[in-house]
DOROTI-354110 format. One record per atom (N, C-alpha, C): x, y, z. Coordinates in pm, whole numbers, padded with zeros to 5 digits, always signed. Atoms other than C-alpha are relative to their C-alpha. Layout:
N
XYZ
...
//
This chain:
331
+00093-00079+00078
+04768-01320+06250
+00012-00032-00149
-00025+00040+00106
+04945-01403+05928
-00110-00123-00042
+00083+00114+00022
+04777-01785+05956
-00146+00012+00005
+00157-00058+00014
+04453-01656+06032
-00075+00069-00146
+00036-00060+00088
+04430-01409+05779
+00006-00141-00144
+00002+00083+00115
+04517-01705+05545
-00094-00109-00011
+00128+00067-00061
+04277-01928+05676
-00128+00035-00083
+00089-00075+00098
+04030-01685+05575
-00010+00000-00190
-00041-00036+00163
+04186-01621+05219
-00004-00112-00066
-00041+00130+00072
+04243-01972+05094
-00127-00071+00044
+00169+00091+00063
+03941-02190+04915
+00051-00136-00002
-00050+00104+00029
+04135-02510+04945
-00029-00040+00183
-00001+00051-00106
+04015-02664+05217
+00094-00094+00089
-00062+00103-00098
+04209-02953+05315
+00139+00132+00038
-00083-00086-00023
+04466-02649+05304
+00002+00122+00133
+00079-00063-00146
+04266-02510+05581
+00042-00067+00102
+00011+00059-00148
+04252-02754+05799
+00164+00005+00007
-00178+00007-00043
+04685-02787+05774
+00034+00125+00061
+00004-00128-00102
+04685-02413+05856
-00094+00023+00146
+00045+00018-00126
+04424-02461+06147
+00095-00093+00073
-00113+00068-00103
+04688-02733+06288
+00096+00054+00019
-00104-00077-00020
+04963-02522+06246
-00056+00124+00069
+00052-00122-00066
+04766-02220+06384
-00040-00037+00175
-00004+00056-00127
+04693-02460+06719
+00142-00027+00065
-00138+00022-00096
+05059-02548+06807
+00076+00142-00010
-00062-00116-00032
+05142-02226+06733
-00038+00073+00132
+00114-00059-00115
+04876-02114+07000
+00053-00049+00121
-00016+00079-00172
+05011-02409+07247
+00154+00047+00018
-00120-00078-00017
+05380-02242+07178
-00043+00115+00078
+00003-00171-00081
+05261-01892+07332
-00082-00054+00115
+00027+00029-00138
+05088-02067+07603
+00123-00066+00114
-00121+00022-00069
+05426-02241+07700
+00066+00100+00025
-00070-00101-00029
+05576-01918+07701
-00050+00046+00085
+00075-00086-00125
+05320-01770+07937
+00030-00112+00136
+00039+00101-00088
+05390-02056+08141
-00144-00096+00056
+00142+00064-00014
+05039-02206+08101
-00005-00159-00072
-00048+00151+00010
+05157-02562+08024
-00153-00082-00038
+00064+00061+00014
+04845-02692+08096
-00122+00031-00118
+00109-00019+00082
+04634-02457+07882
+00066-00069-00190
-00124+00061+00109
+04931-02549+07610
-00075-00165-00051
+00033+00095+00040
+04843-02905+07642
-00139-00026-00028
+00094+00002+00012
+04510-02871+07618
+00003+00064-00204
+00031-00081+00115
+04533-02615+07266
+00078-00132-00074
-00030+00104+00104
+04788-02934+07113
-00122-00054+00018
+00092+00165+00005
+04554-03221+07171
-00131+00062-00074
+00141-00032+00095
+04233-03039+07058
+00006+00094-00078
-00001-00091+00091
+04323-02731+06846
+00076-00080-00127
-00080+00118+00065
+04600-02971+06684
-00018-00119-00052
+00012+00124+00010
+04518-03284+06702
-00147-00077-00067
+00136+00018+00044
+04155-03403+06698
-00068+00054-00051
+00122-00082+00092
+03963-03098+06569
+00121-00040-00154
-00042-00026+00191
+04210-03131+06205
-00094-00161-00015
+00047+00111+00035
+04108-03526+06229
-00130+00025-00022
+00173+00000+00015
+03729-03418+06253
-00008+00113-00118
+00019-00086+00119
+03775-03145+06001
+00004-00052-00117
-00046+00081+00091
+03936-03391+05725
-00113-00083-00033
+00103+00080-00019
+03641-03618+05775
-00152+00075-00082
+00127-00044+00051
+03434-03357+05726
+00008+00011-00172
-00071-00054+00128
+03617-03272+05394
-00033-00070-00087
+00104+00104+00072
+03505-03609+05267
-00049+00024-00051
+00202+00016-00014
+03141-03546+05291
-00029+00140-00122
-00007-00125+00031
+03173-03181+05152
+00057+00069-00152
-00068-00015+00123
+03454-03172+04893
+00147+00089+00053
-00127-00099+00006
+03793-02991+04875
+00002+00126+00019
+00036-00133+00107
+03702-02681+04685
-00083+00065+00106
+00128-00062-00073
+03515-02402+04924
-00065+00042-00166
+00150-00011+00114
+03198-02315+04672
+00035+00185-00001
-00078-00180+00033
+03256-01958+04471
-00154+00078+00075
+00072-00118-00038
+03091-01647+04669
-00116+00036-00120
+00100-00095+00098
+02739-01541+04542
-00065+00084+00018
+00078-00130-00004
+02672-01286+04739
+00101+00104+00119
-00127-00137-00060
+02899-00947+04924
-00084-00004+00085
+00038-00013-00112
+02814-01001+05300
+00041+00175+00074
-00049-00069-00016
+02888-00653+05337
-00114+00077+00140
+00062-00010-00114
+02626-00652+05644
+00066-00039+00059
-00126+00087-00116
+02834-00930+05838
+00083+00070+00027
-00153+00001+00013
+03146-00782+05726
-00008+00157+00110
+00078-00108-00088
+02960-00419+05933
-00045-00036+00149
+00066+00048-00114
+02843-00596+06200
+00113-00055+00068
-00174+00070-00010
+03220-00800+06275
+00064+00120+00018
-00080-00106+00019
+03380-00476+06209
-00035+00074+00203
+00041-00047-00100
+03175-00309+06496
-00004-00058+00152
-00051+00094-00178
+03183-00587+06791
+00130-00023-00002
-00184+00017-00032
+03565-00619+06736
+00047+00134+00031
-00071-00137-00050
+03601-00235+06802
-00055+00029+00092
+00067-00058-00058
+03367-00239+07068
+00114-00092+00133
-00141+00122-00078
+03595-00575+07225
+00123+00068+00051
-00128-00100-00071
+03902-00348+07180
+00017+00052+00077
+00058-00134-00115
+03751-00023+07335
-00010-00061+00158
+00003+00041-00177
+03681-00242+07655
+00114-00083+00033
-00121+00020-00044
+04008-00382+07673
+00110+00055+00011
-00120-00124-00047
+04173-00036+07724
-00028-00015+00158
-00033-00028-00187
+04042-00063+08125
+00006-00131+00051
-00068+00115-00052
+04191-00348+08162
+00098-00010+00084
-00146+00012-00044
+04550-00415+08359
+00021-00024-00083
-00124+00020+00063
+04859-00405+08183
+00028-00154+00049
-00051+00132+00005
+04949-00757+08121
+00097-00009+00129
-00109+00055-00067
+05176-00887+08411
-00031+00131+00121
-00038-00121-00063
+05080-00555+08605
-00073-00072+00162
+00005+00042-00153
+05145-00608+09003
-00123+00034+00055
+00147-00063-00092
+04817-00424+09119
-00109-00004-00058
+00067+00038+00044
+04592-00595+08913
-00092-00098+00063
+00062+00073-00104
+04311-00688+09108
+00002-00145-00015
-00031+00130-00020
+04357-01037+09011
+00104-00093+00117
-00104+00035-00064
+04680-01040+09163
+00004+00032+00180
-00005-00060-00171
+04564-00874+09530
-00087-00110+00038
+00058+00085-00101
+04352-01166+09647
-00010-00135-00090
+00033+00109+00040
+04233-01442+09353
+00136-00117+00008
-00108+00068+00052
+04578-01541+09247
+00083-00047+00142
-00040+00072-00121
+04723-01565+09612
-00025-00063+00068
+00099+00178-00093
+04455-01784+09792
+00028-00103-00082
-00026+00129+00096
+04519-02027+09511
+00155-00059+00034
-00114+00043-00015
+04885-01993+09506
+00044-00058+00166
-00068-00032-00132
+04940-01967+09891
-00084-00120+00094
+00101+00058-00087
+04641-02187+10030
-00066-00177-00047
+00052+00131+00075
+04562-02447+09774
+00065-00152+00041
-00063+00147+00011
+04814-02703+09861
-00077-00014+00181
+00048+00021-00095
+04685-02659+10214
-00140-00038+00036
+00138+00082+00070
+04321-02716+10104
-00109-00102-00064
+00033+00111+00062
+04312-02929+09845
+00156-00092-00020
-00125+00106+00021
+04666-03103+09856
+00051-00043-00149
-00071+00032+00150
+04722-03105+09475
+00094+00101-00020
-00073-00050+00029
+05050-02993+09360
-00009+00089-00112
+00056-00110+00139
+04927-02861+08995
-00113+00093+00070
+00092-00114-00044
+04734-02535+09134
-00113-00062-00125
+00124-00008+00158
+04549-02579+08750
-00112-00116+00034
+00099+00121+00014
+04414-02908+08849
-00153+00061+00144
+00074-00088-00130
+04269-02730+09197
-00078+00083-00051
+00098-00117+00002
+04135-02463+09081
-00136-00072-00115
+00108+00086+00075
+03933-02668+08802
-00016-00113+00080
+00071+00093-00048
+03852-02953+08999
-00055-00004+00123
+00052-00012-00146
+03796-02816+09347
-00048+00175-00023
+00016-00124-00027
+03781-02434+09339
-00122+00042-00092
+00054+00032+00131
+03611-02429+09002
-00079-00108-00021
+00035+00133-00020
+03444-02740+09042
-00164+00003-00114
+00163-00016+00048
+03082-02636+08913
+00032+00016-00133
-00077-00066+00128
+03238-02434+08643
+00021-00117-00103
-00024+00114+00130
+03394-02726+08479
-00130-00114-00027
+00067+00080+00056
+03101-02918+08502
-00108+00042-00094
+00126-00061+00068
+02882-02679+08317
+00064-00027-00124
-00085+00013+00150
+03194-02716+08037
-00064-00143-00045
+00037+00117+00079
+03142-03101+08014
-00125-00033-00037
+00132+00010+00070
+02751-03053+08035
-00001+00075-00153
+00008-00051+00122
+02820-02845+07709
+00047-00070-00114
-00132+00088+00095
+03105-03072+07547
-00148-00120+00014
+00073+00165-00016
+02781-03401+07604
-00129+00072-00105
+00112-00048+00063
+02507-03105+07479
+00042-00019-00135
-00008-00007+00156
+02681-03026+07171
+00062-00151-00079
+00038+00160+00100
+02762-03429+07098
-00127-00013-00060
+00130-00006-00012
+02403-03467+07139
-00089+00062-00134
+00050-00097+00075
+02362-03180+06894
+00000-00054-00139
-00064+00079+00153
+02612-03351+06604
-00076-00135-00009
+00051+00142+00057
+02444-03668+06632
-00111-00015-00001
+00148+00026+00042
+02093-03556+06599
+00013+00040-00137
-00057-00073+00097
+02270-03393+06273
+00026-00144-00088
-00099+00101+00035
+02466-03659+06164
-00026-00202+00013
+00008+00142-00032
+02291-04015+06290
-00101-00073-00118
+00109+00067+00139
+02195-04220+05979
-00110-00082+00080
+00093+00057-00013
+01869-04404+05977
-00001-00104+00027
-00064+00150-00025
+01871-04742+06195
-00037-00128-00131
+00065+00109+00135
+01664-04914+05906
+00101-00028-00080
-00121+00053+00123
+01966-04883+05658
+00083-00059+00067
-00138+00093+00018
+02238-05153+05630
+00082+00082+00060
-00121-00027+00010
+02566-05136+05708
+00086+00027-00098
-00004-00010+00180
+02755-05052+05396
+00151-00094+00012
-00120+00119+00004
+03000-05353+05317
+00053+00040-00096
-00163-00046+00098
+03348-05296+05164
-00022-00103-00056
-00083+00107+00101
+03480-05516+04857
+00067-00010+00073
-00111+00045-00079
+03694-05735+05003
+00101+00004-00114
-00096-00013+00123
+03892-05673+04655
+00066+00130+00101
-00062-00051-00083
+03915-05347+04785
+00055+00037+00131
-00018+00028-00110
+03966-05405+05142
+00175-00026-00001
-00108+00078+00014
+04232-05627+05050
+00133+00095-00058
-00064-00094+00054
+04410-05333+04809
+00041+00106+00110
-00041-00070-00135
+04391-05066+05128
+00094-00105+00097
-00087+00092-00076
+04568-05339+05329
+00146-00060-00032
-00102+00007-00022
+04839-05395+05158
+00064+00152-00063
-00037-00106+00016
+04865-05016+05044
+00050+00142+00123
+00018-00030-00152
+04864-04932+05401
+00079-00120+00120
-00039+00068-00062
+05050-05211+05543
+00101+00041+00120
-00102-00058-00094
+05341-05003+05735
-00045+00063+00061
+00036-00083-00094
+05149-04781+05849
-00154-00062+00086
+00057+00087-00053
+04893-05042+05971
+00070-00054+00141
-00065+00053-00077
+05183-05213+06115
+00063+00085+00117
-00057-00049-00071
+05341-04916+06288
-00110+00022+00115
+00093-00064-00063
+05030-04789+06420
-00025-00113+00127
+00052+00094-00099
+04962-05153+06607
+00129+00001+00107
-00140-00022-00111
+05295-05041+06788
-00008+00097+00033
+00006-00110-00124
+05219-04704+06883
-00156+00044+00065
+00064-00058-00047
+04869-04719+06951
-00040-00038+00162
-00023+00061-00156
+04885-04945+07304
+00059+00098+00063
-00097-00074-00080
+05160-04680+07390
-00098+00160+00037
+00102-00115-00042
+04908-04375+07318
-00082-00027+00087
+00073+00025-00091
+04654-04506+07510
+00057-00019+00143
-00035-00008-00118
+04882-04560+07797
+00060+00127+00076
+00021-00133-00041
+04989-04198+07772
-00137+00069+00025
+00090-00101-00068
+04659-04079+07795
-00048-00108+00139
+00067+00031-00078
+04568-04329+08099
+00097+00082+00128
-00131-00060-00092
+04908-04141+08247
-00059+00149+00036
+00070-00127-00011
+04759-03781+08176
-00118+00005+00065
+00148+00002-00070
+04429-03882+08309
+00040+00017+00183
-00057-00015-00136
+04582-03993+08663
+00048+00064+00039
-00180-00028-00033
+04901-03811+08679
-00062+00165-00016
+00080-00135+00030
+04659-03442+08605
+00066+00055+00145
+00006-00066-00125
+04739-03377+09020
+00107+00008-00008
-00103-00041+00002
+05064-03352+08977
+00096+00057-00110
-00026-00059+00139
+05141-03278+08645
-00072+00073-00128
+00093-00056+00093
+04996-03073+08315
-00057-00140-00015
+00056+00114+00086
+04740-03314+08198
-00196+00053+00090
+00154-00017-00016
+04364-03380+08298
-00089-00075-00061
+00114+00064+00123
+04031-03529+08174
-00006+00048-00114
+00044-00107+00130
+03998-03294+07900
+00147-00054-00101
-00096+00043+00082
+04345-03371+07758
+00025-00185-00024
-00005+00143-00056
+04332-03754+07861
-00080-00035-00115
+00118+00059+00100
+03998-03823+07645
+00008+00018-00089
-00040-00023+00174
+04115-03619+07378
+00119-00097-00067
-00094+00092+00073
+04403-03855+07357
-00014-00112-00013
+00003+00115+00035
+04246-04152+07412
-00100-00032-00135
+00066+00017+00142
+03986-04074+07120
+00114+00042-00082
-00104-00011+00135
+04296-04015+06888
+00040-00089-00054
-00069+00123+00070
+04458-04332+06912
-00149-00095-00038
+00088+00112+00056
+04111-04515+06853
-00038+00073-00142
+00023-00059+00118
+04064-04266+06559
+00063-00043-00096
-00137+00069+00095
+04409-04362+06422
-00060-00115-00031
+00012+00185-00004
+04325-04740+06474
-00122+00049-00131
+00122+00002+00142
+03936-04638+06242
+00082+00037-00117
-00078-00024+00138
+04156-04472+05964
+00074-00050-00037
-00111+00084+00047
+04394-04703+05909
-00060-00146+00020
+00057+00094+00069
+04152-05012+05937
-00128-00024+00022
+00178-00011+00060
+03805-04894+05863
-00105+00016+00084
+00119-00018-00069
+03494-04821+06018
-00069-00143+00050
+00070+00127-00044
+03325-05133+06011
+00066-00112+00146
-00110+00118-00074
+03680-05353+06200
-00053+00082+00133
+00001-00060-00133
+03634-05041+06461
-00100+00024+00089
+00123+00052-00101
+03307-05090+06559
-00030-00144+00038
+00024+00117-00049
+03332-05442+06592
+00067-00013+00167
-00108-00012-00140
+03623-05349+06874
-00055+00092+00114
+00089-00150-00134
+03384-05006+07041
-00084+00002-00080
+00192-00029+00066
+03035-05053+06986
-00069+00131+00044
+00073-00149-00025
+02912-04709+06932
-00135+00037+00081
+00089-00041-00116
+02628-04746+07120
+00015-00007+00129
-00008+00004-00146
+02789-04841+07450
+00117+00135+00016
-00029-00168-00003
+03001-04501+07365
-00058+00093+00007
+00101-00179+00017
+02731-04271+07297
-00067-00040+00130
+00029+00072-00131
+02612-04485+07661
+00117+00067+00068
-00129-00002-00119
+02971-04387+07856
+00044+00200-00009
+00003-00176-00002
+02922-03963+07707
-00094+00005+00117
+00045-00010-00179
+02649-03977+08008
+00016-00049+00109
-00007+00058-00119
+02806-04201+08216
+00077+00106+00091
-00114-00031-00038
+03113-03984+08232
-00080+00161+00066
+00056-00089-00050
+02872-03675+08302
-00054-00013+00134
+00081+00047-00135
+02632-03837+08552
+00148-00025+00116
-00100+00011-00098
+02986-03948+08718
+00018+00143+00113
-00044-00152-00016
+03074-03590+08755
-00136+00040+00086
+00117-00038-00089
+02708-03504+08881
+00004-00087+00138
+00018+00042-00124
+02678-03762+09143
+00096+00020+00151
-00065-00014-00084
+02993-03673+09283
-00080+00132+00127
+00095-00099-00106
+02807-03347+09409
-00097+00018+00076
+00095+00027-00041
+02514-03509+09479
+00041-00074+00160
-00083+00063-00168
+02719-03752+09751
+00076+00105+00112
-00008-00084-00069
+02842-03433+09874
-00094+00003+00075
+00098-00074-00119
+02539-03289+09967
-00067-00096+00100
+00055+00114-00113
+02378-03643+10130
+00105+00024+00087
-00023-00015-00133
+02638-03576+10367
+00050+00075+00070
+00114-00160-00064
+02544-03250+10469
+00108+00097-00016
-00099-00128+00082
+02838-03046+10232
-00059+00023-00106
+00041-00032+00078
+02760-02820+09998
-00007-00031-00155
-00005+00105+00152
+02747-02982+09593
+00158+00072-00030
-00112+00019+00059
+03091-03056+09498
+00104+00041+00109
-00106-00037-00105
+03270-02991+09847
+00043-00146+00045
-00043+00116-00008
+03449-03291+09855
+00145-00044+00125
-00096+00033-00155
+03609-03246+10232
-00100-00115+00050
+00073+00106-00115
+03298-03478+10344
+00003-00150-00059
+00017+00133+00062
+03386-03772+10105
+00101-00121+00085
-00090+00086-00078
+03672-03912+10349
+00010+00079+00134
-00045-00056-00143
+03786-03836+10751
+00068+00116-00059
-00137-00171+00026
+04094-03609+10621
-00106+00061-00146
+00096-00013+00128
+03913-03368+10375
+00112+00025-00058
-00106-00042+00133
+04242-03326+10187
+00009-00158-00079
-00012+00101+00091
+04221-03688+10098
-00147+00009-00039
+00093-00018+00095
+03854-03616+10011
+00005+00075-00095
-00081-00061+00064
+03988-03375+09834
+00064-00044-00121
-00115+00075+00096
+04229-03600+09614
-00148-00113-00051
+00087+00066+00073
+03910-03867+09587
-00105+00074-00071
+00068-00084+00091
+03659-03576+09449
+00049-00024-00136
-00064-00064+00142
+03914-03442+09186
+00034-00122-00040
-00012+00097+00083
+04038-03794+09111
-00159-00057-00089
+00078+00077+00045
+03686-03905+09042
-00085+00092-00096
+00046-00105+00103
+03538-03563+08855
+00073-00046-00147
-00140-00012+00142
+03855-03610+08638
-00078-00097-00094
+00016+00075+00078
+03769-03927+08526
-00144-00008-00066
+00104+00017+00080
+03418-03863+08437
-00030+00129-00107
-00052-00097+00118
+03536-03568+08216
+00101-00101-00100
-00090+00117+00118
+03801-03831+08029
-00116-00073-00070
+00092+00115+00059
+03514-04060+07992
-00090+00087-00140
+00048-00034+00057
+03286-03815+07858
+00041+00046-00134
-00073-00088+00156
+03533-03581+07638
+00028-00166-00134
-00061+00093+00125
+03670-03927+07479
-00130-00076-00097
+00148+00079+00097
+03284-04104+07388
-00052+00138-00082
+00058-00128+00062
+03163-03708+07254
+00064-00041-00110
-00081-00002+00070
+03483-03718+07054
-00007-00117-00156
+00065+00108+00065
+03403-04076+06935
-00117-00007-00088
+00148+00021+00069
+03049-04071+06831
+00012+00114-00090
-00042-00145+00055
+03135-03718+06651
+00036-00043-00136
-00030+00079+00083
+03362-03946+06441
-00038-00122-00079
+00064+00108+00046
+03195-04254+06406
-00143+00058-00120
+00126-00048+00106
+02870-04068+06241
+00053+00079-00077
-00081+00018+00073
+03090-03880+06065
+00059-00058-00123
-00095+00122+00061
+03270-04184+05881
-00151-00042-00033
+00122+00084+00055
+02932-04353+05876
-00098+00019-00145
+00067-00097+00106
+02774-04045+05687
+00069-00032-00150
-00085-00044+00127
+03060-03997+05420
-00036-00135-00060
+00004+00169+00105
+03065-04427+05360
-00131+00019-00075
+00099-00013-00017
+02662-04392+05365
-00026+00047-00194
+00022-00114+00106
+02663-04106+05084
+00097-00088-00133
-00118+00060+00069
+02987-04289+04885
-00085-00123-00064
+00036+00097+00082
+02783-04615+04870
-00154+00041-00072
+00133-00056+00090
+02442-04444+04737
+00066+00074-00145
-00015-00033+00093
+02661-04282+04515
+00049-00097-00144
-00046+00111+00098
+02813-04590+04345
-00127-00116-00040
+00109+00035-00008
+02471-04721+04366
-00057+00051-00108
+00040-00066+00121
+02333-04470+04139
+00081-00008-00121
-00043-00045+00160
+02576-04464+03895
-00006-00172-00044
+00044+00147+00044
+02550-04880+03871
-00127-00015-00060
+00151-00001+00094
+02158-04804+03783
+00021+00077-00113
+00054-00037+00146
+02226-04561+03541
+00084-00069-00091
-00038+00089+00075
+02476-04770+03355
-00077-00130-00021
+00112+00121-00004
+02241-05084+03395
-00120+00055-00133
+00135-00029+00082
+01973-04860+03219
+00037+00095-00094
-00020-00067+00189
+02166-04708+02906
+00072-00138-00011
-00017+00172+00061
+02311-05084+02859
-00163-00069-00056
//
């Protein structure tokens, strides 16, 4: 509550976003305590990790400094006041946290615990219940996580007519060797990130992990790789258009799986009719949902960044642009 409230209070943005990262691992600490591992790894990688990188970015474009108040929202601040006491009020007939006779605990929580491995044969219940039990559910998440890409990059996608905006190779050359160690380290741990998230992607059925954490990690280390050597090097290596191409592949993946359900005559996303044993259809469903949630979360993530980066250069070189004409024209 402390970090929050400060959040709020403090006009220093980039000071924001360090308290929003610290306010996410604090978040994935009290999920380890609840024993929710997986929701844990989920709050590092994206409360932590990638949303500060996309915040910073934004910070660019924007400035440091939040802009001084010019007007007392003292409607909002009435309106906030009133749905957070109304939130409370209905979370008095709730169960007591942890409480035994909480209808959760008389039927949802024991078919899962008691039936799942017999069902769907995955050892992580979390991955079961989101990829088989839950199955629809999560796909309405990644249709949302592809909508709201969709959203930022009708926001955010410069005009194909303009250039590319080319670096000085003066300065090119200055970032390169001002950046050299951490150039150099990075070409040593980012092969290794990427092979942790191809580990989390697979390894989800038996361990915390998943598409959702997988994509977020594999857009990190290609993020790292753009910030440390430039926009332009990193689209020569992931051509953003066959990314903002692999955000619907990784969806459509996910859809067709349900669709091959029903051609053979199970209901969308019952993935006992994809093999003889349905527990190994079972294991090929959720393996193959998974991966078209990795695919998707990591190209969203991508293109998010790339326009992004594109914008800020975009704006940076119009601005050095202008000030070259008006010096040109008081000379």
């Amino acid at each position: 509550m402390v970090i929050a409230i400060a959040i709020v209070r403090t006009r220093d943005l980039l000071a924001v976003v360090m308290l929003t990262g610290i306010y996410g691992l604090l978040s994935a600490n009290f999920f380890v305590v609840l024993d929710a591992v997986d929701v844990a790894f989920t709050e590092a990688s994206v409360g932590a990790g990638i949303s500060g990188l996309l915040m910073l970015t934004a910070i660019t474009m924007t400035g440091r400094k939040e802009a001084p108040r010019r007007h007392k929202p003292f409607l909002a601040l009435f309106v906030v006041l009133v749905t957070g006491s109304m939130l409370i009020y209905g979370t008095m007939d709730m169960p007591y946290f942890g409480a035994v006779d909480a209808p959760v605990h008389q039927h949802v929580a024991p078919r899962y615990i008691h039936q799942s491995m017999e069902e769907v044969g995955v050892p992580n219940i979390v991955t079961a219940v989101l990829g088989s039990y839950r199955a629809f559910d999560t796909l309405g998440e990644v249709a949302v996580i592809f909508t709201a890409g969709i959203g930022v990059l009708s926001l955010l996608s410069l005009p194909r007519r303009r250039r590319a905006v080319k670096s000085d190779e003066a300065t090119v050359e200055q970032m390169h060797e001002r950046h050299m160690v951490l150039r150099i380290v990075s070409k040593v741990l980012i092969p290794f990130i990427l092979l942790f998230a191809l580990y989390v992607q697979f390894h989800g059925d038996f361990g915390p992990g998943g598409g959702f954490q997988a994509g977020v990690i594999f857009a990190a280390a290609i993020i790292l790789y753009t910030m440390l050597f430039g926009l332009e090097t990193a689209k020569k290596v992931f051509n953003p258009s066959i990314i903002q191409l692999l955000a619907a592949v990784g969806l459509l993946i996910y859809a067709c799986v349900g669709v091959v359900s029903m051609l053979n005559g199970a209901n969308f996303l019952d993935y006992n009719v994809l093999a003889d044993d349905p527990v190994a259809g079972q294991h090929i469903g959720i393996l193959l949902i998974e991966l078209g949630v990795g695919i998707t979360v990591a190209a969203v993530m991508l293109s998010i960044f790339f326009n992004f980066d594109g914008r800020r250069q975009a704006q940076q070189h119009c601005t050095e642009q202008k000030g070259e004409h008006d010096v040109s024209r008081t000379l």
